[in-house]
C-alpha positions as CSV (number, residue, x, y, z in Angstrom):
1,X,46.2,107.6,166.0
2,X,47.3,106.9,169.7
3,X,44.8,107.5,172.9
4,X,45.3,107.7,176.3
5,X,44.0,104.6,178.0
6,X,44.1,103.3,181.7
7,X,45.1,99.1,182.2
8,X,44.3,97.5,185.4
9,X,46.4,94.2,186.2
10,X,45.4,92.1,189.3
11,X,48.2,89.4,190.3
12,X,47.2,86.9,192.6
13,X,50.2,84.3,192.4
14,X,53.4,86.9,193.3
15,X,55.2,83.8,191.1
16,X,53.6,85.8,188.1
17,X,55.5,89.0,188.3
18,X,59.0,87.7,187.2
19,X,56.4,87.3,183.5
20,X,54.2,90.2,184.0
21,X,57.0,92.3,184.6
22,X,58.8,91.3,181.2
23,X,55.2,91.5,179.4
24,X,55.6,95.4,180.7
25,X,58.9,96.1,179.7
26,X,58.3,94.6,176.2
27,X,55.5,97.4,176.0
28,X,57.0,99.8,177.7
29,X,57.3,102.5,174.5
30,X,53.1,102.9,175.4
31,X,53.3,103.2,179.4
32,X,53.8,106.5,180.8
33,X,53.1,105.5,184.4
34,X,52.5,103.0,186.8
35,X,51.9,102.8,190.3
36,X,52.0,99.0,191.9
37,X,50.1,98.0,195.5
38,X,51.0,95.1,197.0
39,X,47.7,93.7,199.2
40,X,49.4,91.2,201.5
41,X,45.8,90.9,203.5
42,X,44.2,89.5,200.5
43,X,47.5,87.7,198.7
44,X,47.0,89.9,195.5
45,X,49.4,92.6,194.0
46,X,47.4,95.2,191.9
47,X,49.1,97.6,189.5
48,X,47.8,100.6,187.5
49,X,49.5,101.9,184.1
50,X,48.9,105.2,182.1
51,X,49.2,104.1,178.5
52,X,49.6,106.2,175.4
53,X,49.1,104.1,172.0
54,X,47.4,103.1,168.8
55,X,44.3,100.5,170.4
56,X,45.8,97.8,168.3
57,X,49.2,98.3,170.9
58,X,46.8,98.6,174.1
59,X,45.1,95.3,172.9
60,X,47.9,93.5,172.3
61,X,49.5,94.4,176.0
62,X,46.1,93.6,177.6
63,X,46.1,90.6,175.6
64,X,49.5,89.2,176.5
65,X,48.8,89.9,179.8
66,X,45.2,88.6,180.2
67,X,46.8,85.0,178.5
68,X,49.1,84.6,182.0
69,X,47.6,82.1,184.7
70,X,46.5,84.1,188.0
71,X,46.6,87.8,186.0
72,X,43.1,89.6,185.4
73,X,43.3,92.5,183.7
74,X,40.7,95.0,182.3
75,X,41.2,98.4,180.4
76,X,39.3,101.4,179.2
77,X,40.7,103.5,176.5
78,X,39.2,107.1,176.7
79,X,38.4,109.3,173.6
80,X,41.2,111.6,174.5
81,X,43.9,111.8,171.1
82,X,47.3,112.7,171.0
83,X,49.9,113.1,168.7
């Protein structure tokens, strides 16, 4: 059963998004969007994906992603199904 779920990555070493990046792509059958804003004032990149998928596949990308130095990420998967 796959939900739609929103992932929040913050990136505060830019050295980290060669990594993050590839975590992304490897996941990228679940992401249907992503918008990315660089915060040069504060040194941190933030970026926002749209994900479809089964919550094992949303815990596994937030867990790949949550084991990189200098990456916090949170998500929230809503109730919403689709097929």
């Amino acid at each position: 059963m796959k939900k739609i779920g929103i992932v929040g990555i913050i990136i505060t070493d830019r050295s980290m998004a060669v990594e993050v990046q590839r975590v992304l792509s490897d996941s990228g059958d679940i992401i249907i969007g992503r918008m990315g804003v660089p915060d040069k004032a504060n040194g941190v990149n933030a970026i926002a994906l749209i994900v479809e998928g089964s919550n094992e596949e949303i815990s596994a990308l937030t867990g790949r992603l949550g084991r990189l130095d200098a990456v916090s990420v949170k998500s929230a998967v809503t109730t919403v199904e689709v097929e």
